[in-house]
C-alpha positions as CSV (number, residue, x, y, z in Angstrom):
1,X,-25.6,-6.7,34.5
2,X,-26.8,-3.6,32.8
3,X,-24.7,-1.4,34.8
4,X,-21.9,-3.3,34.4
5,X,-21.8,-4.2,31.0
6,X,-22.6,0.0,30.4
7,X,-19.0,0.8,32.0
8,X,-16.9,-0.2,28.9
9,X,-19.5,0.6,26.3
10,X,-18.9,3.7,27.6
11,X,-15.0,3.5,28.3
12,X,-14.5,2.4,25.0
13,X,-16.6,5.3,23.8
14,X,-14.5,7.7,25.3
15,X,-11.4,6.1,23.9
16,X,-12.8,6.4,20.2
17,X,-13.9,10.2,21.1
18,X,-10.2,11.0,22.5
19,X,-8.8,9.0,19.6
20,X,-10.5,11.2,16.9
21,X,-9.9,14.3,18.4
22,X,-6.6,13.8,18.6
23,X,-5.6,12.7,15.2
24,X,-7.7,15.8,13.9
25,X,-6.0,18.3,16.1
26,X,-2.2,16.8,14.8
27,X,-3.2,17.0,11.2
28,X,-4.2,20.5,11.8
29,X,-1.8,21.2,13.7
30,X,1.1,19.6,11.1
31,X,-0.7,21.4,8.4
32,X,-0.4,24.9,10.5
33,X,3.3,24.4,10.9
34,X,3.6,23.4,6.5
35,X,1.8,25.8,5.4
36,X,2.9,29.0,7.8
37,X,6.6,28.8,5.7
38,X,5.2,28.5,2.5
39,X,2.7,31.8,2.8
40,X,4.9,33.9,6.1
41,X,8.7,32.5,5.2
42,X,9.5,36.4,6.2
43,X,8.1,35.4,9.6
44,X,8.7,31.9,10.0
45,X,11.4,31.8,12.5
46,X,9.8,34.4,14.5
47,X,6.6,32.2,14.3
48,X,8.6,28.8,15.3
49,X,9.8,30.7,18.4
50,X,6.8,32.0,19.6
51,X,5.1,28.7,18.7
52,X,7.2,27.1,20.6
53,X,7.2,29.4,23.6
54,X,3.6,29.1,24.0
55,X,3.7,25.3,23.5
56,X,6.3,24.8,26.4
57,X,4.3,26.9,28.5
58,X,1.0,24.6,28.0
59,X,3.4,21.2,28.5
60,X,4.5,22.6,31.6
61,X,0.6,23.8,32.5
62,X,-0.4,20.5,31.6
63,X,0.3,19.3,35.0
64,X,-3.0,21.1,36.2
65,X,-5.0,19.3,33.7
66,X,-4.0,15.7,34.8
67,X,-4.3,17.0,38.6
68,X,-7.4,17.7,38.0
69,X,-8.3,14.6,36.4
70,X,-6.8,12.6,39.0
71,X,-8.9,14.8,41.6
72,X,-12.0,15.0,39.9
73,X,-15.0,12.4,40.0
74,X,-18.8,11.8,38.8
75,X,-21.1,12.7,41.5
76,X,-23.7,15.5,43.6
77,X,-21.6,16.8,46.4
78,X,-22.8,19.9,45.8
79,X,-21.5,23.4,45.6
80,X,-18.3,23.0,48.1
81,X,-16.3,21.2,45.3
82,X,-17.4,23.6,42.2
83,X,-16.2,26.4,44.6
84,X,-13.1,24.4,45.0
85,X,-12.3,24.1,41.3
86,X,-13.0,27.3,40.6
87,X,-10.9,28.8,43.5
88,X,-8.0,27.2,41.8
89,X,-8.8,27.4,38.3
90,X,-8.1,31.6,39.3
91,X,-5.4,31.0,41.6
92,X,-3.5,29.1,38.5
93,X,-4.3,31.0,35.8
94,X,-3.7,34.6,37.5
95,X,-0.4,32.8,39.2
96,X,1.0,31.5,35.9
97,X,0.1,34.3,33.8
98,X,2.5,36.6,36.1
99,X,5.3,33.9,36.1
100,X,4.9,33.7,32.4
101,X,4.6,37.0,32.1
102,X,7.7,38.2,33.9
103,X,10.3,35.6,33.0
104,X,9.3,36.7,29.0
105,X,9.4,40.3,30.2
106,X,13.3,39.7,31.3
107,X,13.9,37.0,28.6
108,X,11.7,38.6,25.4
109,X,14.4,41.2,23.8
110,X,16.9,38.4,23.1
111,X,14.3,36.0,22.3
112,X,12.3,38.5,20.4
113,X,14.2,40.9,19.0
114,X,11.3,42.6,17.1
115,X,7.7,42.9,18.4
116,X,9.0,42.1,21.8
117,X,6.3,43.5,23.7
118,X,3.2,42.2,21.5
119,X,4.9,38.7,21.5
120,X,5.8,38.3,25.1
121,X,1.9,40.1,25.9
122,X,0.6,37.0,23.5
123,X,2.4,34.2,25.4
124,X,1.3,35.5,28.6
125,X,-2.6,35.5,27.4
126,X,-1.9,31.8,26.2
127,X,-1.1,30.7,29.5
128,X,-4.1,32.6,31.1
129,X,-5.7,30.7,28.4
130,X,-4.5,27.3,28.6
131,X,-4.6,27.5,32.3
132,X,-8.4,28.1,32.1
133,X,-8.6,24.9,29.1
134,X,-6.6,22.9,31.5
135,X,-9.0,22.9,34.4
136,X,-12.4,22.8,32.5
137,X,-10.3,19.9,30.8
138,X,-9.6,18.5,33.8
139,X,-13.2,18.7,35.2
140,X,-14.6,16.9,32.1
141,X,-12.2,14.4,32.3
142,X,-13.3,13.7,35.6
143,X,-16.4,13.3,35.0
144,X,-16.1,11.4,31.6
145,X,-18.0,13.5,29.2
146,X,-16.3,12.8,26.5
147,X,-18.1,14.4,23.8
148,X,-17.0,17.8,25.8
149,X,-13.6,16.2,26.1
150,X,-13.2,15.8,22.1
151,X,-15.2,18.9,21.2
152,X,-12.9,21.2,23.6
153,X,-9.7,19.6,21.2
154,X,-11.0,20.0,18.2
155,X,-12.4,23.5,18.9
156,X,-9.0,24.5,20.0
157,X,-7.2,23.6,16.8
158,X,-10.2,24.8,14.4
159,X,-10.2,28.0,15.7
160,X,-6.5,28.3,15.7
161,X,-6.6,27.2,12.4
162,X,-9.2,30.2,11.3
163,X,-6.6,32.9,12.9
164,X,-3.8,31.5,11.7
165,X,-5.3,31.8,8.5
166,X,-7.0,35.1,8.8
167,X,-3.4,36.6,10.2
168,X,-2.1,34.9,6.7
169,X,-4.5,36.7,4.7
170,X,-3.5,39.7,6.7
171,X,0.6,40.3,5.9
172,X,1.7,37.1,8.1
173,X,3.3,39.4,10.4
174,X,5.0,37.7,13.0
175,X,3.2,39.3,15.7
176,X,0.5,38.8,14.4
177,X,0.6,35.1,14.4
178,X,1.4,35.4,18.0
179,X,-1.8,36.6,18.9
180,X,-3.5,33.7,16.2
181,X,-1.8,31.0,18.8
182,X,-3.0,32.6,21.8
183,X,-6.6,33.8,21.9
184,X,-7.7,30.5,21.0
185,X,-7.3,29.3,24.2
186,X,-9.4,31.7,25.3
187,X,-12.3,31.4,22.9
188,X,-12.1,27.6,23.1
189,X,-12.8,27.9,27.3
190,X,-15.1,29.9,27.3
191,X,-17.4,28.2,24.7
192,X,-16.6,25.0,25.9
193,X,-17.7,26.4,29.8
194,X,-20.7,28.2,28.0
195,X,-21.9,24.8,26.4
196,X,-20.9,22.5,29.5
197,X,-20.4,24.8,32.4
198,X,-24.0,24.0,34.6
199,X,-22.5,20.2,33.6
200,X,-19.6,20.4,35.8
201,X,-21.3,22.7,38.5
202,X,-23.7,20.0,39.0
203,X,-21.7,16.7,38.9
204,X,-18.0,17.9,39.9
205,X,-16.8,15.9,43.2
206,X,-13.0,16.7,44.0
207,X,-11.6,13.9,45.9
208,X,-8.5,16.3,47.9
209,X,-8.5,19.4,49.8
210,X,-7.6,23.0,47.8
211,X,-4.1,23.2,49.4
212,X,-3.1,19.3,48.2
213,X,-4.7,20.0,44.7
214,X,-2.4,22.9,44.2
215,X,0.9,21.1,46.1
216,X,0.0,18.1,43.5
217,X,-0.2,19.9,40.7
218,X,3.2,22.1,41.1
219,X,4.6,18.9,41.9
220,X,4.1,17.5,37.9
221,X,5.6,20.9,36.8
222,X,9.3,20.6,36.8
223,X,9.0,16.7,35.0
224,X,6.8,18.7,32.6
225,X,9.0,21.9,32.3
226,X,12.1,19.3,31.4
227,X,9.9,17.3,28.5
228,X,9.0,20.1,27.2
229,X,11.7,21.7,27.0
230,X,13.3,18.4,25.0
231,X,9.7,18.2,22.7
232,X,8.0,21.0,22.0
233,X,10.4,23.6,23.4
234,X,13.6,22.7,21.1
235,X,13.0,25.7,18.6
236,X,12.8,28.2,21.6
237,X,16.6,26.7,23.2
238,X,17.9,27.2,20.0
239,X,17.0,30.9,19.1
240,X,17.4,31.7,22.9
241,X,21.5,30.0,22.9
242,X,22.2,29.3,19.0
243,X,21.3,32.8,17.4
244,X,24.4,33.1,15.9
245,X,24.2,30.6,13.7
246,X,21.7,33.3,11.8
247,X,18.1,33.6,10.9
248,X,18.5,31.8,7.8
249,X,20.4,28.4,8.9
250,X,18.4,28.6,12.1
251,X,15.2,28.9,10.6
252,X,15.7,26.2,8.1
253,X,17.0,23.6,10.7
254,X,13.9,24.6,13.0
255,X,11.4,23.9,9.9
256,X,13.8,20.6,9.4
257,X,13.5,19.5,13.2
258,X,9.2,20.6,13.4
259,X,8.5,18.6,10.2
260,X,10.4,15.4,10.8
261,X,10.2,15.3,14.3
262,X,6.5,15.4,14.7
263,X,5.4,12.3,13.1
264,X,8.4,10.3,15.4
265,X,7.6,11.5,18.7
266,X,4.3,12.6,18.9
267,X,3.1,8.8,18.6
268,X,5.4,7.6,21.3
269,X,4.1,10.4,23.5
270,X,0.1,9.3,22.8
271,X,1.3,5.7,24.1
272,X,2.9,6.9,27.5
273,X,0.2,5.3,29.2
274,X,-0.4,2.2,27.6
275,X,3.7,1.5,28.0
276,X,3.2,3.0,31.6
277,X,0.8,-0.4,31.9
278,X,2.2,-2.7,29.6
279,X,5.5,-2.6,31.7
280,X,4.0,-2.6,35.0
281,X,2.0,-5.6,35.1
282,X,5.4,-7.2,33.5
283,X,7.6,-5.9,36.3
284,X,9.9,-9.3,35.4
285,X,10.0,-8.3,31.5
286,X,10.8,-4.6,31.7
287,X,14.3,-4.9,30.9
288,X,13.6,-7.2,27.7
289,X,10.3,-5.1,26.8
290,X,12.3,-1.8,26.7
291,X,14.6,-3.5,24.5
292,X,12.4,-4.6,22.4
293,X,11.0,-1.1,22.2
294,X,14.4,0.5,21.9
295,X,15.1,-1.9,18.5
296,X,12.5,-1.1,16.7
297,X,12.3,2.4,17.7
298,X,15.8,2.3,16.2
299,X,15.7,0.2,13.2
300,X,13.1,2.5,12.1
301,X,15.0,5.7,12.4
302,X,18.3,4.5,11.2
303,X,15.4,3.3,8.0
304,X,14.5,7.3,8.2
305,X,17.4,9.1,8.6
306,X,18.6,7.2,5.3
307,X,15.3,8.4,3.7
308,X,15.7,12.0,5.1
309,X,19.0,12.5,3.8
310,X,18.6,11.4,0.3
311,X,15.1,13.0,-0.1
312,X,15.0,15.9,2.2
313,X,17.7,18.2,0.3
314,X,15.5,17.9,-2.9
315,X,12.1,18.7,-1.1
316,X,13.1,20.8,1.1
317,X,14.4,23.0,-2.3
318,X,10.8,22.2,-3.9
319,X,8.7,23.1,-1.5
320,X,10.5,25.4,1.0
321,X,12.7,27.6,-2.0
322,X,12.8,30.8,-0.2
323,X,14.6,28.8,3.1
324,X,18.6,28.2,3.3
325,X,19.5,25.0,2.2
326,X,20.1,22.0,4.6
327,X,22.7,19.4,3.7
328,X,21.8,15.4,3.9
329,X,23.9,14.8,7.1
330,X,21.8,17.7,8.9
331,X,18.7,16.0,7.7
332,X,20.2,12.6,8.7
333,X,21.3,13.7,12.1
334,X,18.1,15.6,13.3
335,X,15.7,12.8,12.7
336,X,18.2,10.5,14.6
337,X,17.7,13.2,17.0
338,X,14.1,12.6,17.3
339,X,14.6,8.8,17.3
340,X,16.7,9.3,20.6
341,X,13.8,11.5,21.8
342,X,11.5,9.0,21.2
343,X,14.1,6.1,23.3
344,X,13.2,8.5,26.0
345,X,9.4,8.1,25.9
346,X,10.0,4.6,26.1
347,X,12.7,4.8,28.7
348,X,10.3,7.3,30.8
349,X,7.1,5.1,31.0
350,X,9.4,2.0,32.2
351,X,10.9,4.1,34.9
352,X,7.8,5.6,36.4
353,X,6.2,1.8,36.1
354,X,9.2,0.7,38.4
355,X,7.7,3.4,40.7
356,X,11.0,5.5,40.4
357,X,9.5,9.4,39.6
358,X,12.6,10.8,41.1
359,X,14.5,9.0,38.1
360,X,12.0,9.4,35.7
361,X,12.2,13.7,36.1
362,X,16.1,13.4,36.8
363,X,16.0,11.8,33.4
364,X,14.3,14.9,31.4
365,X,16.3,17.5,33.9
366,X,19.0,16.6,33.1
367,X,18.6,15.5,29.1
368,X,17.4,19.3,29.1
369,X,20.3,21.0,31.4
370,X,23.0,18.6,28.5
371,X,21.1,20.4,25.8
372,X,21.3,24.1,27.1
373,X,24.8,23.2,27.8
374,X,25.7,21.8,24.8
375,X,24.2,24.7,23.0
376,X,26.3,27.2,25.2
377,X,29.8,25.7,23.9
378,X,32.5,27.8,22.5
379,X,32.6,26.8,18.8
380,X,30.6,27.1,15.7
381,X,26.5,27.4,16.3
382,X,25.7,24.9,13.6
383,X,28.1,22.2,15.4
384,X,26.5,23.4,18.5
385,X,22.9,22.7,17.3
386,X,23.6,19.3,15.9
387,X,25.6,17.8,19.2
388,X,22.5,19.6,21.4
389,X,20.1,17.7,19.5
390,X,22.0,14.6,20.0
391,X,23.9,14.3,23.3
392,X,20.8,15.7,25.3
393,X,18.5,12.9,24.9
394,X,21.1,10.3,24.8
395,X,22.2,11.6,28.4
396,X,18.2,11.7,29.5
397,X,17.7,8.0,28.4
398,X,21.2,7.0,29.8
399,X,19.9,7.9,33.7
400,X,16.5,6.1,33.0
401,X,18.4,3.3,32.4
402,X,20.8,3.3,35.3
403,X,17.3,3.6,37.1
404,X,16.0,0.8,35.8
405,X,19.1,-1.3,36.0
406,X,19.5,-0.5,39.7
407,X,15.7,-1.8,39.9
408,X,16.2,-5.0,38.3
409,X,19.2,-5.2,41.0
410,X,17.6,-4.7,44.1
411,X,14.5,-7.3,42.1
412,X,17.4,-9.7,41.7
413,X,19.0,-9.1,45.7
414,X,15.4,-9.9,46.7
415,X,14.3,-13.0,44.5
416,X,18.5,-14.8,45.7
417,X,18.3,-13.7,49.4
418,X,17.8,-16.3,51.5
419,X,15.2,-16.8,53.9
420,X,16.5,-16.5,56.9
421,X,13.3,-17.1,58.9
């Protein structure tokens, strides 16, 4: 009974650790991306861009992390498994440092006009970096110590936080900042591996075989590549296809779409799982239960977007002076962006409880292929922005729900077929 009543206690523990951590590392993070344009404007767009390169590079990465904690498990095998991990903990992080490294080679001079090689050198240490926080992340998720777990997130932000600030203090040159976003990852695995490192070498089990851990975890990178792209990787697209809308407009609708997207979608991301649950054990109630979800996701943002375009041209004056103005329909129309971002992470979660994961990637594929596109067309780049932001997310959520209405079909052929037998 002691055993058993020790599980949850300790569950619930790791909940409340995660939890914390979390909510720290957003407001830190928030606060880096408020206060970067009010002390580095001269830089900001420069800063958004490579922000946002590094930050689609760890979302794609991310797929080793949750391999890993699939894989990984609390016991004593041995040595055989912490030779395992590490084998590919050096296979990943050499292999995706040279992809990195050598698309941003090709791609860097039109991304990064200025500081090309420092910039694209600093993304390709981040994903070194994050490769390395992804599988000691990984391994302590595995097994469960959650104190390492929250210590390793909040160490990440804090120190980022410190460079971002000492590279403040320091000119805020953009590349620079760069280099603030990167070496954190570093720093932050190699004292989290110096603190918990004999840990995992003693406990770490890995239920798979080295070839299947790293087929498994390329498998999650293209679904992760094509959220990304839509979340994190939006200020990227747009400097990469939509330059000529110029550094002024674009950095002023890239502050616009970091400050009010963040607190829309980020929270609909931290429940994937629980809606991944929630709709399947209700396999009967999907369709009403995304509905539902759909409502007051909407309801909310319609509320928002009215806010955002009567307050945000005022604020945005106040607090961001040395930035272009933004009108109220651009303000209006980018957080009804995020709010069809945020259907998606509803529609997602109900496609992959349905057991559809071909859908469920086809969804963000092709939400981010409509956006690229969309950004590509022939006529002005501020139109071009606005209708990226828009049509690509309504696209993605439109194939999740043709998955999910050919689902409840083939639910509906099956309960009204007779029984033949």
């Amino acid at each position: 009974l002691v055993a058993n009543s020790a599980a949850p206690k300790k569950s619930q523990n790791g909940l409340r650790h995660i939890l914390v951590a979390t909510v720290i590392a957003g407001a830190i993070g928030y606060s880096i991306q408020f206060l970067v344009p009010v002390f580095a404007p001269h830089s900001y767009l420069t800063f958004a861009t490579t922000w946002s390169a590094i930050y689609l590079v760890v979302t794609c990465l991310s797929g080793i992390q949750q391999e890993l904690t699939r894989a990984s498990r609390d016991g004593a095998e041995g040595g055989s498994s912490w030779r395992k991990w590490a084998l590919f903990t050096i296979i990943g992080a050499l292999g995706a440092t040279a992809v990195v490294g050598l698309v941003f080679t090709v791609s860097g001079p039109r991304i990064f006009p200025t500081d090309t090689g420092s910039i694209v050198g600093a993304i390709a240490l981040a994903a070194f970096g994050y490769s390395l926080v992804a599988a000691v992340s990984g391994a302590l998720y595995g097994i469960k110590d959650w104190p390492a777990v929250a210590g390793m997130t909040i160490g990440d932000s804090v120190i980022r936080a410190v460079a971002i600030a000492v590279a403040l203090l320091a000119g805020g040159a953009a590349a620079a900042l760069g280099w603030a976003i990167a070496v954190p990852f570093v720093l932050t695995a190699l004292a989290i591996w110096s603190w918990v490192g004999r840990r995992i070498r003693a406990r770490l089990t890995l239920d798979v075989s080295l070839p299947r851990l790293i087929g498994n975890s390329a498998a999650t990178l293209l679904a992760s590549l094509a959220t990304g792209a839509l979340i994190s990787g939006l200020p990227l697209l747009l400097q990469a296809f939509a330059s000529d809308a110029g550094a002024g407009l674009l950095g002023s609708l890239i502050l616009v779409l970091t400050l009010t997207r963040a607190p829309l979608v980020v929270p609909l991301l931290a429940l994937q799982g629980y809606l991944v649950v929630s709709f399947r054990d209700r396999p009967g109630g999907t369709t009403s239960g995304v509905l539902r979800w759909v409502a007051m996701v909407m309801l909310t943002v319609v509320a928002l977007s009215l806010l955002a375009a009567l307050l945000g041209p005022p604020l945005m004056e106040l607090l961001f002076a040395d930035f272009a103005p933004v009108s109220a329909l651009d303000f209006a129309l980018v957080v009804l962006s995020a709010g069809l971002t945020g259907v998606m992470c509803i529609t997602g979660p109900a496609v992959l409880a349905a057991n559809r994961h071909s859908w469920y990637t086809a969804g963000w594929v092709v939400s981010a292929v409509v956006t690229i596109a969309a950004l590509m067309l022939p006529f002005d780049a501020h139109a071009r922005i606005l209708v990226a932001l828009l049509v690509g997310p309504l696209a993605g959520a439109l194939i999740h729900v043709s998955a999910l209405r050919g689902q409840t079909d083939a639910l509906s052929f099956a309960e009204t077929k007779p029984n033949l037998s």
